[in-house]
N, C-alpha and C positions, 0 to 999 in steps of 0.2 A: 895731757899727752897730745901732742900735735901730730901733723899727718909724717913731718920726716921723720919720727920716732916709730910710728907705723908701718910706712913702706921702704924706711933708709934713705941714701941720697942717689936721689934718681938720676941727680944731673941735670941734665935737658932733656926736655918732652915734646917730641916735633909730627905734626899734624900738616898731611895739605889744608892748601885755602879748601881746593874743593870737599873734601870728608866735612870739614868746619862748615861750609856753606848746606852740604848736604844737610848736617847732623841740627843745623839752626832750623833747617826747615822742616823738620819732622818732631820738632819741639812744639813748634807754632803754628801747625796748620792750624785757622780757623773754620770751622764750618758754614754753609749757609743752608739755611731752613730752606727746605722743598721738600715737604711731604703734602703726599698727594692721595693717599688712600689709609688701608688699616697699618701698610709697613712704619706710616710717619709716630704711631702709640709707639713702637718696639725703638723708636728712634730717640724716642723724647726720655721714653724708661734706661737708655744709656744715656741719658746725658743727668740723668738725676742721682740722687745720693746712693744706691745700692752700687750700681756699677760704674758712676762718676768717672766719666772722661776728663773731667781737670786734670787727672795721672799725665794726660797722654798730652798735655798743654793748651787742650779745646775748653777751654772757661766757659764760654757759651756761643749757640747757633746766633750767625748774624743774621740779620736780614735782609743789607744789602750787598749787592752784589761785589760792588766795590770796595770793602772791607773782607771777602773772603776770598781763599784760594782753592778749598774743597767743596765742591757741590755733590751732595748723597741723594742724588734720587731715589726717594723712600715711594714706592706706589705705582700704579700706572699713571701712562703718559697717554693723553688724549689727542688724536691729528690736532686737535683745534689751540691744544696746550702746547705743543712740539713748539712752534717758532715762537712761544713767550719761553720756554726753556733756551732755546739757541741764542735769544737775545740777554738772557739773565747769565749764560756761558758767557759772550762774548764781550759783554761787562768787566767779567771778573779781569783783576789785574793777573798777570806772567809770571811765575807760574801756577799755575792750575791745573788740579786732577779731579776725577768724578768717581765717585760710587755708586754704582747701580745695585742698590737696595733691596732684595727679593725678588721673585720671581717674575711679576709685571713690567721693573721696570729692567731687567734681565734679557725675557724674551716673550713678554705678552701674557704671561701666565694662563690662567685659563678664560681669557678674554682673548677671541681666536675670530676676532671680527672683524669691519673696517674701520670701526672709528679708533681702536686702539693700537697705537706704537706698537707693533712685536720688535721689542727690543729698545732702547734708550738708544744705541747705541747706530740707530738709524739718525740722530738728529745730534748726538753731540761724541766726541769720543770717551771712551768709559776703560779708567786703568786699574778699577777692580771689580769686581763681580759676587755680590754675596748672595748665594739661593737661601732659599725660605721661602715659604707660605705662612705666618711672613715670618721672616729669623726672628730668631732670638737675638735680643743686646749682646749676649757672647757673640753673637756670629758678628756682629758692625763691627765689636770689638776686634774680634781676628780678621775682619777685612779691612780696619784701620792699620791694625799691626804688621799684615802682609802691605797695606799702602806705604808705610814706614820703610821698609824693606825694601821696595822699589826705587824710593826716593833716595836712598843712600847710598844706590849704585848707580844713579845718574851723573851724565858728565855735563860739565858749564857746559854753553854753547857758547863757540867761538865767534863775534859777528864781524867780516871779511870786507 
């Protein structure tokens, strides 16, 4: 039983370039490893066999910067850490989104001192935001899935 036996005859099936370009890239984000405290356990626990992010087309965390388009800031971010984060951001190839992973690297968690970042989002831009002390793997997961979401209502950029 084939699929026009299934859904009948469609005809033609028409898709912008952009929804396609969207929808490719929510296939394939890859990850890149930054975990920096206890958030990077709850990070490693989504990417292994219980909650398997292969679903979501992330095979595995890279590690350099050059190979990825998502950085998860899993942890807090240390002033001395901040510009080897801004440098490992401005590596990554275009385009690029960041996860800020639990509450540290959110908004300093309960490290309310000077050495620590209050907030990731002082040193790189950050287009999701998942609380926890530290989340749960569901929670990356529905801040991956809200990232999906974002990603598929983005427009090409036109360059003039």
């Amino acid at each position: 039983m084939g699929v026009e036996a299934k859904l009948g005859d469609l005809g033609l099936v028409t898709l912008t370039l952009e929804k396609a370009i969207n929808w490719t890239r929510t296939r394939s984000m890859w990850p890149m490893l930054f975990g920096l405290a206890c958030c990077a356990i709850e990070m490693m626990s989504a990417q292994a066999s219980h909650y398997d992010l292969s679903r979501f087309g992330m095979e595995l965390m890279r590690a350099s910067p050059r190979q990825s388009d998502l950085m998860i800031v899993a942890g807090r971010v240390t002033r001395k850490m901040a510009p080897v984060l801004r440098r490992l951001y401005d590596q990554m190839p275009d385009p690029k989104w960041v996860i800020a992973m639990g509450d540290c690297a959110s908004c300093g968690g309960i490290f309310n001192n000077y050495a620590i970042v209050q907030g990731v989002d002082e040193v790189v831009p950050v287009d999701v935001y998942v609380a926890g002390c530290p989340p749960r793997p569901e929670a990356l997961i529905h801040g991956i899935v809200t990232l999906h979401k974002k990603v598929e209502q983005e427009k090409l950029a036109t360059h003039a």
